[in-house]
C-alpha positions as CSV (number, residue, x, y, z in Angstrom):
1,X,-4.2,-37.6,-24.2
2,X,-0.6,-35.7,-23.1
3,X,-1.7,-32.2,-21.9
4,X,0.8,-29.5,-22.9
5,X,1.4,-27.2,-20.0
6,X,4.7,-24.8,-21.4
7,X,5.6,-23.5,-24.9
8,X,1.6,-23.6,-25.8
9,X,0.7,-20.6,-28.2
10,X,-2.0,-18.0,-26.1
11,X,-4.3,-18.6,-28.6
12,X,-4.3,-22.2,-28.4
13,X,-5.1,-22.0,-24.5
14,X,-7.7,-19.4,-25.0
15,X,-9.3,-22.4,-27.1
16,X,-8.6,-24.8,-25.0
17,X,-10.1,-23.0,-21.9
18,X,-13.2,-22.1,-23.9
19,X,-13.3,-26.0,-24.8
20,X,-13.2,-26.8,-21.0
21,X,-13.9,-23.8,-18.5
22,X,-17.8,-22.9,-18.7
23,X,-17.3,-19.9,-20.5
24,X,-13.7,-20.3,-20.7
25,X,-13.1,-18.7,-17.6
26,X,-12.2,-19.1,-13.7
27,X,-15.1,-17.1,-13.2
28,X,-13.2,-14.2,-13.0
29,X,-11.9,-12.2,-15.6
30,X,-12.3,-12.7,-19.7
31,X,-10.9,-15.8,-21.4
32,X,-8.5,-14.0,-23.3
33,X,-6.8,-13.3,-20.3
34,X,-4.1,-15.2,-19.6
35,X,-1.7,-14.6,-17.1
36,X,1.8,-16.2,-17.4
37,X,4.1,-14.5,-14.3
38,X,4.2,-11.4,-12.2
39,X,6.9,-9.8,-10.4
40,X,6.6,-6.6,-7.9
41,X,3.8,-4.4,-9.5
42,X,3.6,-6.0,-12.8
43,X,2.7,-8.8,-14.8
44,X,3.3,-10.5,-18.3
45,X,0.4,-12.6,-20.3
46,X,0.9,-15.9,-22.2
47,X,1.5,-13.5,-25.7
48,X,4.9,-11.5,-23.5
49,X,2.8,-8.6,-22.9
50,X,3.3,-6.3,-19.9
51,X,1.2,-4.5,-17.6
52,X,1.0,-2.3,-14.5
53,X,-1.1,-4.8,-12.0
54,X,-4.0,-2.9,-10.2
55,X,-5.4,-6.5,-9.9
56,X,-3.5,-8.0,-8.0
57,X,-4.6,-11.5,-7.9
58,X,-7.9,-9.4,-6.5
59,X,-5.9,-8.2,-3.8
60,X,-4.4,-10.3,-2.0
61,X,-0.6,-9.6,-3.9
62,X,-0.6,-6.3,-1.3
63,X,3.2,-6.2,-1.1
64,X,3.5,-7.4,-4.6
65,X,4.3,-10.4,-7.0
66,X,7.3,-12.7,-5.5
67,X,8.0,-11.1,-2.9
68,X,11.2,-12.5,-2.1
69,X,11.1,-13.1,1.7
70,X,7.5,-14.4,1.2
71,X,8.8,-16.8,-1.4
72,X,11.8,-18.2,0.8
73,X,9.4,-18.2,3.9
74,X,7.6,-20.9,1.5
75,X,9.8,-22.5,-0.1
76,X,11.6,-23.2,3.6
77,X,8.7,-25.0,4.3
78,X,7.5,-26.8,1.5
79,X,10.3,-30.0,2.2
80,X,8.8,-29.9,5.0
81,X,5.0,-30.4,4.1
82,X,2.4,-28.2,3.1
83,X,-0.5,-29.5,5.2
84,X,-0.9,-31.7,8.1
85,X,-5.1,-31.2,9.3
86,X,-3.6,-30.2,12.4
87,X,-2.2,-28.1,14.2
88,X,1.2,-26.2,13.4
89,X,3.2,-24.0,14.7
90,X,3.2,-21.4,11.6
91,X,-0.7,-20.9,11.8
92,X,-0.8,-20.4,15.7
93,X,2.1,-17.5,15.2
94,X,-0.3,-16.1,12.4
95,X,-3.3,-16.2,14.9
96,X,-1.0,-14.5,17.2
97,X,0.1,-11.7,15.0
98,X,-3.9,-11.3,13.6
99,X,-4.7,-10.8,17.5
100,X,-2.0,-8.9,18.6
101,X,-3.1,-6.2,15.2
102,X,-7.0,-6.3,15.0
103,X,-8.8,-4.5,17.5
104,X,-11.9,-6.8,17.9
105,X,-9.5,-10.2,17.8
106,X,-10.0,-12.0,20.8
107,X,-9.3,-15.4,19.4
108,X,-9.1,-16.5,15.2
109,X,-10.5,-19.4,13.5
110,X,-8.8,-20.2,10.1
111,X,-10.5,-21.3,7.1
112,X,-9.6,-20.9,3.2
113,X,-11.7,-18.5,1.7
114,X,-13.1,-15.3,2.2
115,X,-16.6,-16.8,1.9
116,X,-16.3,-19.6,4.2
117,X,-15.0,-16.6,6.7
118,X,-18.5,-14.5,6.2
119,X,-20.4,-18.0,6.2
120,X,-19.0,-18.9,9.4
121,X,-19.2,-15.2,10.7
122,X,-22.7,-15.4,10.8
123,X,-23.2,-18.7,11.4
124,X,-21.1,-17.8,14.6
125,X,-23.6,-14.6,15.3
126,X,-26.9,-17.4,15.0
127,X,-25.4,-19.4,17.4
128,X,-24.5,-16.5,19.8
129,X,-27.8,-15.0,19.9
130,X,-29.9,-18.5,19.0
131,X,-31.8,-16.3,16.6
132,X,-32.0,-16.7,12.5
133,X,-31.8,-13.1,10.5
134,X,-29.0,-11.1,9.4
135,X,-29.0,-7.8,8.4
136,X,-26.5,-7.2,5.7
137,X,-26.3,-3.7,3.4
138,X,-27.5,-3.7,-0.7
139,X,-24.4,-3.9,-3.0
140,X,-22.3,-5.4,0.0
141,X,-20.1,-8.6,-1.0
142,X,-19.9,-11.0,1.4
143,X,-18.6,-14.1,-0.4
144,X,-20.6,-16.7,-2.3
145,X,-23.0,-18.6,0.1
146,X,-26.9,-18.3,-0.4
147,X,-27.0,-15.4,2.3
148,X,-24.4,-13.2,1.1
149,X,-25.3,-13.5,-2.7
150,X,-28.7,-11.5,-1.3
151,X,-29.1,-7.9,-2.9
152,X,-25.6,-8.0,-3.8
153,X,-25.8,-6.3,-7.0
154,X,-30.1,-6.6,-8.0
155,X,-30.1,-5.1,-11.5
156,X,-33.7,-3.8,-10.2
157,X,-33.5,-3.3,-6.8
158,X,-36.5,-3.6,-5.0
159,X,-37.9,-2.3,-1.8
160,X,-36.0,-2.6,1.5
161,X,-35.7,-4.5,3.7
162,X,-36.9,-7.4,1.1
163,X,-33.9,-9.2,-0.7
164,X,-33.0,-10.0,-3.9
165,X,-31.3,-13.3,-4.7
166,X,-28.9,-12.6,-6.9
167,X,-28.1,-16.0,-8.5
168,X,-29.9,-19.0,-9.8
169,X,-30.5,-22.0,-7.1
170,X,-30.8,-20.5,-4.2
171,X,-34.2,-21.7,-1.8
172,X,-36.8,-19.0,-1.9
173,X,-36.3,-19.9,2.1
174,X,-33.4,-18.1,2.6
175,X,-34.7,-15.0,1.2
176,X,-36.7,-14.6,4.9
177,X,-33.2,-15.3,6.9
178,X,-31.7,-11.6,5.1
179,X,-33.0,-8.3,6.2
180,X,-31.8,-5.4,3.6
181,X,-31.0,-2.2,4.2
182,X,-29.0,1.3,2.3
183,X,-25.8,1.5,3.1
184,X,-24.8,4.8,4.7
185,X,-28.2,5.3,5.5
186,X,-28.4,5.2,9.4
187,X,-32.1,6.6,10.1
188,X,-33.4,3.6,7.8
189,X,-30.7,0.5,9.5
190,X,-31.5,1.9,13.0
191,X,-35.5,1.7,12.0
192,X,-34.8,-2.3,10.5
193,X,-32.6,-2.8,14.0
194,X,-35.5,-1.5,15.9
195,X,-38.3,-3.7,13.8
196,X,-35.9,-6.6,13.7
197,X,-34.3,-6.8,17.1
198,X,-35.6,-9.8,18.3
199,X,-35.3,-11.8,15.3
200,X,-31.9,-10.8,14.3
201,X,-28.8,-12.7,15.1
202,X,-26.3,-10.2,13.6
203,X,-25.4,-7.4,11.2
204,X,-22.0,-7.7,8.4
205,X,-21.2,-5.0,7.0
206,X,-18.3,-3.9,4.6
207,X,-16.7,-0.9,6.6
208,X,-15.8,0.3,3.5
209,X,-18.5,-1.0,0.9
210,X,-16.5,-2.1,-2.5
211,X,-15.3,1.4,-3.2
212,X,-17.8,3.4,-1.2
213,X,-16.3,5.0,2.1
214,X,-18.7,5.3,4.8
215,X,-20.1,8.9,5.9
216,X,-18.7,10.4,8.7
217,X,-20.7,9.0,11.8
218,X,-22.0,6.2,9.7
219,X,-19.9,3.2,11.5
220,X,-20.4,4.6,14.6
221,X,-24.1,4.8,14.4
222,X,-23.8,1.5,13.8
223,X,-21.9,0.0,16.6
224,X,-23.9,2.2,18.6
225,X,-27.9,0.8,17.0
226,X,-26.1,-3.3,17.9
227,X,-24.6,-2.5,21.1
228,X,-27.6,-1.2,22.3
229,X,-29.9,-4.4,21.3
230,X,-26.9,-6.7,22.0
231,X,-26.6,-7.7,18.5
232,X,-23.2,-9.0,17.1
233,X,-21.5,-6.4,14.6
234,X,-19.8,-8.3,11.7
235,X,-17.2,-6.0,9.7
236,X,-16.1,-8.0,6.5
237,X,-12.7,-7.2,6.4
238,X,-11.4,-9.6,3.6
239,X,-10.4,-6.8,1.3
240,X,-10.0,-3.9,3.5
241,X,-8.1,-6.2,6.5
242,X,-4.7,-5.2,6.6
243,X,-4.9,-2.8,3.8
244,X,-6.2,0.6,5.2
245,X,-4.2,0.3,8.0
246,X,-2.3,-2.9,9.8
247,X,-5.0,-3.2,12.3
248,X,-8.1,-3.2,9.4
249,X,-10.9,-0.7,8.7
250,X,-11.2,-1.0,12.0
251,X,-8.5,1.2,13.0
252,X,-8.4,2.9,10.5
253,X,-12.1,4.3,10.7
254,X,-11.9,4.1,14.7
255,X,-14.4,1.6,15.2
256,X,-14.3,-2.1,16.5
257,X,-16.8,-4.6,15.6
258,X,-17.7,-7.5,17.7
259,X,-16.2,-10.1,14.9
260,X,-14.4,-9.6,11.6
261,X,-13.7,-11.5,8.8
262,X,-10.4,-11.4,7.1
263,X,-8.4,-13.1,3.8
264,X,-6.5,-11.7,0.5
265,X,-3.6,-10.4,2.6
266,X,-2.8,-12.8,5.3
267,X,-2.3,-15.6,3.6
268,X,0.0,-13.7,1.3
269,X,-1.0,-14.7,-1.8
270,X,-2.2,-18.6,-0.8
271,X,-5.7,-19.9,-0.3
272,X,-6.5,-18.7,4.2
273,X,-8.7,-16.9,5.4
274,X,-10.2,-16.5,9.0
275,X,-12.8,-15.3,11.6
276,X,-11.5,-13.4,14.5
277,X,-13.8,-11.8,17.5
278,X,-14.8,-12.0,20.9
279,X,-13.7,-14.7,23.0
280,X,-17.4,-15.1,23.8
281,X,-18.9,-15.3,20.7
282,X,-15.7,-17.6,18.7
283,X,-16.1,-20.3,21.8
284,X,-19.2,-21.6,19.9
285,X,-16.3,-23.2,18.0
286,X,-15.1,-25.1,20.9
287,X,-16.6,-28.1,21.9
288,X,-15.8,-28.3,25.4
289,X,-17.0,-24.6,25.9
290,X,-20.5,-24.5,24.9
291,X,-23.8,-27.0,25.1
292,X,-23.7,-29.2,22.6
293,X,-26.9,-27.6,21.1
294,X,-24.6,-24.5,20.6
295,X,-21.6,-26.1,19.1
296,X,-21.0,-24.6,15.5
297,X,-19.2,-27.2,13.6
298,X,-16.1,-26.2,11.4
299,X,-13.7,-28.7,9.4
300,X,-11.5,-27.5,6.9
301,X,-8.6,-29.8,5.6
302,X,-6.2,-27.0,4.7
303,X,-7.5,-24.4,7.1
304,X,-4.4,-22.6,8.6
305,X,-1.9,-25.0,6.8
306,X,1.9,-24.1,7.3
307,X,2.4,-22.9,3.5
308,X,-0.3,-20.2,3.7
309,X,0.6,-19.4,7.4
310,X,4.3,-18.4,6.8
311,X,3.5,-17.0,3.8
312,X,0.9,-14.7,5.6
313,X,3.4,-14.3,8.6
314,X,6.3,-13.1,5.9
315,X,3.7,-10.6,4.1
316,X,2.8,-9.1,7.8
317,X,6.4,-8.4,8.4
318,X,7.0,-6.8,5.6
319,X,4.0,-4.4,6.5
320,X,5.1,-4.1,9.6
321,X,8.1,-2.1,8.7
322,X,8.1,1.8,9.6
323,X,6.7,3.7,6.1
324,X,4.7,0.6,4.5
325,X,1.3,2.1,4.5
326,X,3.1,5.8,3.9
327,X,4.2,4.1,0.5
328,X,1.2,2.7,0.0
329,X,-1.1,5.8,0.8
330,X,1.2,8.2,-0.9
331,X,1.4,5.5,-4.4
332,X,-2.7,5.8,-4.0
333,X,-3.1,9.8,-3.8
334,X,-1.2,10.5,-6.6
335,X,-2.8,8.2,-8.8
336,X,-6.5,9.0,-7.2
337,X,-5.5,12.9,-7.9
338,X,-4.0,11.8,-11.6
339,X,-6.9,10.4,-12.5
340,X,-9.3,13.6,-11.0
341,X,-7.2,15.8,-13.1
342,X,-7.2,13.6,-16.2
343,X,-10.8,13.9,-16.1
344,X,-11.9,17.2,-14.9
345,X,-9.5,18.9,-17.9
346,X,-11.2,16.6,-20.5
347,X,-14.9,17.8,-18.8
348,X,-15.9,14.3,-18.9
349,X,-18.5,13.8,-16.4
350,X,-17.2,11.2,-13.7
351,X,-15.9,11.2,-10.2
352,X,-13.0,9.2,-8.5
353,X,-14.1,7.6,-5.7
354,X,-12.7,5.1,-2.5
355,X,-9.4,5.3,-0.4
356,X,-5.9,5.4,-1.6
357,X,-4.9,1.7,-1.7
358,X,-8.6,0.9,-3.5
359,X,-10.4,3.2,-5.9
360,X,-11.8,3.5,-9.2
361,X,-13.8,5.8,-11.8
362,X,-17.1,6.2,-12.0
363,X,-18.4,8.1,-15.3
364,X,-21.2,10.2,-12.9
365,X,-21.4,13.5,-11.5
366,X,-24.1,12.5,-9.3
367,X,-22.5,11.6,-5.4
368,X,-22.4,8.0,-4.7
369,X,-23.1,7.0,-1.3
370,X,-24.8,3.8,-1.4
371,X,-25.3,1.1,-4.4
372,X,-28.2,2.5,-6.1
373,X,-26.0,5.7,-6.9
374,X,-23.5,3.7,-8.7
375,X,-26.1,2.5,-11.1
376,X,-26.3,6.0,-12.6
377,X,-22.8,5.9,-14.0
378,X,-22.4,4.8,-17.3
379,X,-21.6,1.6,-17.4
380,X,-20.3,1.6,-21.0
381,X,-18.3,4.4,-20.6
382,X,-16.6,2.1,-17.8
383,X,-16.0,-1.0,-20.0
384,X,-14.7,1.2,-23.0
385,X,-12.4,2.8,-20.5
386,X,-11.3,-0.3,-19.1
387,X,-10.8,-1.8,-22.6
388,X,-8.6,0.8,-23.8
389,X,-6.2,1.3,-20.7
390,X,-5.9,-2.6,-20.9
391,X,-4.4,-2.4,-24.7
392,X,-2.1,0.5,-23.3
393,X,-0.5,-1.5,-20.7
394,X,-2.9,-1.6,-17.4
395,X,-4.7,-4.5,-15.9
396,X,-7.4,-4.4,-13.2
397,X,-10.3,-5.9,-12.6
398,X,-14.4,-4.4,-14.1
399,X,-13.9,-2.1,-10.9
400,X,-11.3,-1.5,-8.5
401,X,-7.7,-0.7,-9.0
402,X,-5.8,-2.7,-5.7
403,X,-3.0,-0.2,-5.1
404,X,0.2,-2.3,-3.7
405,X,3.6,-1.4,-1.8
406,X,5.6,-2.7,-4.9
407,X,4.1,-0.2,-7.2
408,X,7.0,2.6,-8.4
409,X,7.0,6.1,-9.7
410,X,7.6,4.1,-13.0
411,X,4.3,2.0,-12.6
412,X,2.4,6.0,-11.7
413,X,3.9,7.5,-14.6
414,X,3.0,4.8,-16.9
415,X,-0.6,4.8,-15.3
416,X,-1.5,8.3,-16.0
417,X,0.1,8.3,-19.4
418,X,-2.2,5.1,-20.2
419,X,-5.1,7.2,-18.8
420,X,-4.6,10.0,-20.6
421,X,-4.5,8.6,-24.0
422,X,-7.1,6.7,-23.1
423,X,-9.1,9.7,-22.3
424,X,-8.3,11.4,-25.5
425,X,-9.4,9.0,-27.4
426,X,-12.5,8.0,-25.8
427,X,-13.3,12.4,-26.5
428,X,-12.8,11.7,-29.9
């Protein structure tokens, strides 16, 4: 059968991806959405429509569609390979620039997902500390393996520190490797540390947890509660690395973990991520430097390849440059402050919530600290929001709106325009 991959109709791939995808989808967003290009702050979908992109790939499109020195960094070196399962000189310069910029990278280990990062991240803190629990934080996302998909988003939550799992086929047995705590909550995670300090090999944490900052003092309570047990911090940096500031959450929030996890960003739009720490802790990676017993095994046949590396190296450039993250900050409080005003004038009852390059709405006037908070917003307020500001022109994600360096005063104008009819109509 000859598979048609140009001049199809949308709505016959919209059929043919239900026919073929379970559900008709990546797993991502809804089969109806198909994206066809994107360019700077925008994209188009198979039908020509345009949007303002506060999706952005789910964030790894930072400095925006095609960048063009990030596509002539890769297309330079696609004629001359694109993987070699060794080592090349691209990726070292990229492990150089993520240790030179992140305050707790000693050394890096690549690998191609964010998951694999936060897999290995505490795999790394097990073998560190030869002990088996890891405390991670309800609602936090931490990739995809059977210990991060723990009380990531229980519809009931239950009662700390017992986990959730929150997908089918995971063993029963791995619910006793995850301690749970409240995120933002410091008396309760330095009670668990306390209970849990000989058993626990490591706590991961999102600095910033999907769109909820931490409380002043919060971060620092807990590098403080680890560093006094000797118990290895993990920040999950895969979103907020690189974003917040060019050294991570971690800079930004003034506080330096013992290993991070990074992706989205460095690789620029292609498929690397890594694990960066403490020289002590990443040379259970190295063979020669640790008892066999304490080796911690990692293969990956396109970790650190050359077409993700430059790509990464071209997008850290860019960021380099003096008034990136200005841009960037400046793009996000106008649109956070937009969207405050939009919604405080129409008395609707919701609060915007998170950091200038990552925020959203949530339809609550109760504060939201920690994940049990966000399940008093109305949810169906959300979706019917997020359904209309689609038709009018935006596309993001069922939370977050990525902010990027490409978006204008065009794409802001447009975005509070979108919002506001959306408003009014959702009032009538």
């Amino acid at each position: 059968m000859e598979i048609q991959t140009a001049s199809r109709p949308e709505a016959e791939i919209v059929a043919a991806a239900r026919r073929v995808l379970p559900g008709g989808t990546f797993g991502n967003m809804p089969a109806e959405v198909v994206i066809r290009e994107g360019k700077g702050g925008r994209v188009w979908d198979e039908g020509g429509r345009e949007y303002v992109d506060f999706l952005l790939g789910s964030g790894p499109m930072f400095v925006g569609h095609a960048h063009p020195e990030v596509t002539a960094a890769v297309e330079e070196q696609l004629p001359l390979g694109t993987t070699f399962f060794a080592n090349n000189r691209h990726g070292i310069a990229l492990a150089e620039a993520i240790v030179a910029a992140v305050p707790c990278a000693e050394q890096v280990r690549f690998v191609c997902s964010g998951t694999e990062a936060d897999l290995y991240a505490m795999r790394a803190a097990r073998a560190f500390r030869k002990r088996d629990k890891i405390l991670k934080f309800e609602g936090g996302y931490h990739g995809m393996s059977d210990y991060a998909l723990m009380s990531l988003a229980p519809r009931k939550p239950g009662n700390f520190p017992r986990p959730i799992p929150d997908s089918a086929g995971i063993p029963k047995s791995v619910q006793d490797e995850m301690v749970i705590s409240a995120f933002n909550d410091a008396d309760m995670t330095e009670g668990l540390i306390k209970e849990y300090k000989d058993e626990l090999a490591g706590v991961i944490v999102e600095p910033f947890q999907r769109l909820i900052p931490p409380k002043p003092g919060f971060l620092q309570a807990l590098r403080r509660m680890t560093a006094e047990h000797g118990i290895p911090l993990i920040f999950d940096e895969v979103v907020t690395g690189f974003r917040f500031a060019y050294g991570g959450a971690q800079e930004y929030y003034g506080v330096t973990p013992d290993l991070c996890t990074l992706g989205k960003i460095i690789g620029g739009g292609y498929a690397l991520a890594a694990v960066a720490g403490r020289a002590d802790i990443m040379a259970h990676f190295d063979r020669q430097a640790v008892e066999d017993e304490d080796f911690l095994m990692q293969i990956g046949t396109l970790s650190g390849n050359p077409v993700a590396a430059v790509a990464g190296l071209a997008t850290l450039e860019v960021l380099k440059r003096p008034g990136a993250y200005e841009k960037v900050f400046a793009t996000g409080r106008a649109l956070m402050k937009g969207l405050s005003d939009l919604v405080k004038r129409a008395g609707l009852k919701a609060q915007v919530i998170g950091e200038p390059p990552l925020f959203d709405i949530y339809f609550t006037a109760e504060p939201i600290r920690d994940y049990r908070d966000t399940l008093k917003a109305d949810k169906t307020m959300a979706a019917k929001f997020n359904q209309l500001i689609r038709a009018k022109g935006l596309l993001k994600g069922e939370t977050k709106y990525y902010v990027s360096l490409a978006h204008d005063q065009a794409d802001i104008d447009h975005t509070i325009a979108a919002w506001a009819e959306a408003i009014a109509e959702m009032k009538t």
